[in-house]
C-alpha positions as CSV (number, residue, x, y, z in Angstrom):
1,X,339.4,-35.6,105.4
2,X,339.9,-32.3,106.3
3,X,342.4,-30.7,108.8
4,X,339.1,-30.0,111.3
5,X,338.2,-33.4,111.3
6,X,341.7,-35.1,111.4
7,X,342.0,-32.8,114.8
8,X,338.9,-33.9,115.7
9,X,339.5,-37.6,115.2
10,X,343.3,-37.6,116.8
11,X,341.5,-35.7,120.1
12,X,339.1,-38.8,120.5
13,X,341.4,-41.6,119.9
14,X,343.8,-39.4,122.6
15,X,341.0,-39.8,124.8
16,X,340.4,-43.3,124.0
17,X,344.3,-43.9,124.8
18,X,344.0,-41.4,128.2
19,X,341.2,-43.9,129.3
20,X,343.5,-47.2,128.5
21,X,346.6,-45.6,130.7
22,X,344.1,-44.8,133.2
23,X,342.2,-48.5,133.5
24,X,346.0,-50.4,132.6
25,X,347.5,-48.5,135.6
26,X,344.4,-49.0,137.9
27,X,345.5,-53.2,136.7
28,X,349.0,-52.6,137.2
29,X,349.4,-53.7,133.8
30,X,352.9,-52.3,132.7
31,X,352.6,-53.7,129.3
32,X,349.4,-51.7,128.7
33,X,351.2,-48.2,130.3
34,X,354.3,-48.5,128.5
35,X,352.2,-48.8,125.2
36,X,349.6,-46.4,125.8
37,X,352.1,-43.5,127.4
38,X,353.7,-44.2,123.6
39,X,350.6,-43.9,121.6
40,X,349.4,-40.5,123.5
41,X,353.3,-38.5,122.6
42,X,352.8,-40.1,119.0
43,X,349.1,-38.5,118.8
44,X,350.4,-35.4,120.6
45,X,353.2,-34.7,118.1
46,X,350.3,-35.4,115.1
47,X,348.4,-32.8,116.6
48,X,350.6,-30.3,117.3
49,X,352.2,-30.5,113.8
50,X,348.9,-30.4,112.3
51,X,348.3,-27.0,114.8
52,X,351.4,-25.5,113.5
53,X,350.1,-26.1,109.9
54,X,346.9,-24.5,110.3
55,X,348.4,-21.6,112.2
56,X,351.1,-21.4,109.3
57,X,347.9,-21.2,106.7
58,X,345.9,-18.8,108.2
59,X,348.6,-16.4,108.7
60,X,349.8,-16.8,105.1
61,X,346.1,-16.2,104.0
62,X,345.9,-13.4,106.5
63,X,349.0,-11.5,104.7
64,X,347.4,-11.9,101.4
65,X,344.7,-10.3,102.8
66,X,346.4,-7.8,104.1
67,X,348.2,-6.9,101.1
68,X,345.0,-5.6,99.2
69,X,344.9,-2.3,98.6
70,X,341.9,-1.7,99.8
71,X,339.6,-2.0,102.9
72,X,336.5,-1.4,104.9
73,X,333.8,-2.0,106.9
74,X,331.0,-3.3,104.8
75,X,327.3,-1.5,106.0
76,X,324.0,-3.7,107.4
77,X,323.0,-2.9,103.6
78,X,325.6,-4.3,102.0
79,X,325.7,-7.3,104.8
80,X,322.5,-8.3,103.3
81,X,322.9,-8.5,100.0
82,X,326.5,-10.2,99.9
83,X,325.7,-11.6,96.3
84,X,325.2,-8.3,94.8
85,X,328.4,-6.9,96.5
86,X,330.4,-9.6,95.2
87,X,328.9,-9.7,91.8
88,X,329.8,-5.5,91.3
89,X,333.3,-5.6,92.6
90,X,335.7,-8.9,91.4
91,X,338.0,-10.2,94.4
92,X,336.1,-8.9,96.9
93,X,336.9,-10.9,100.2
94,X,334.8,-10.5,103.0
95,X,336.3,-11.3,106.7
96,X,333.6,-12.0,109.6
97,X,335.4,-11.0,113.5
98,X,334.4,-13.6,114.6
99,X,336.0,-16.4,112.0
100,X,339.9,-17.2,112.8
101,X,340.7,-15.2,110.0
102,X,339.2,-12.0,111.5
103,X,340.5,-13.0,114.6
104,X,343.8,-13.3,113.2
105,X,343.4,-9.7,111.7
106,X,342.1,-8.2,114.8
107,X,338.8,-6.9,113.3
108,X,335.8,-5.5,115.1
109,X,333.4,-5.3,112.1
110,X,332.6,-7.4,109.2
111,X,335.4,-6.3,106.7
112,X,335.6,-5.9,103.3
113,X,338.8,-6.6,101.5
114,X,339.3,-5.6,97.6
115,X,342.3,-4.5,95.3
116,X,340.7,-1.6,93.9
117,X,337.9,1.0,96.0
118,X,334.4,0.1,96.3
């Protein structure tokens, strides 16, 4: 399982928890409370620390990014035909705006990253 879906799966069994504090206090069941207030810090602690992993990754992947020689923004042209791009220059990476990468790089335009000019 992937970090996207082990977020997504630890949101809905929070949920599922929220919704057994909120029936077990509406029962004054103290059992119930005492349990489920528990379960949700446990489930907020996984999900924070997988956070803090993902934001550790992207902004070491960012930095290697960063440290190519070589940048720029890639034309509608060369937008089209990505394959061909790739296939004339080697370690080409290409960073979307919009993906958290580009976000995390604080691009405008699609962006081509490379060690040597193209």
């Amino acid at each position: 399982m992937n970090v996207k879906q082990e977020l997504q799966a630890l949101y809905r069994t929070l949920d599922k928890r929220r919704n057994t504090l909120v029936a077990a206090e509406k029962r004054f069941d103290q059992v119930v409370v005492g349990q489920s207030r528990r379960d949700i810090k446990e489930i907020t602690k996984q999900i924070e620390r997988l956070k803090e992993t993902t934001a550790s990754d992207m902004s070491s992947k960012s930095a290697q990014i960063k440290a190519m020689k070589f940048n720029r923004a890639l034309t509608k042209a060369e937008q089209a035909d990505l394959g061909k791009l790739k296939k004339s220059v080697r370690g080409l990476t290409v960073v979307h705006p919009l993906t958290a990468l580009g976000r995390e790089l604080e691009l405008s335009e699609v962006t081509g990253f490379a060690n040597k000019e193209f």
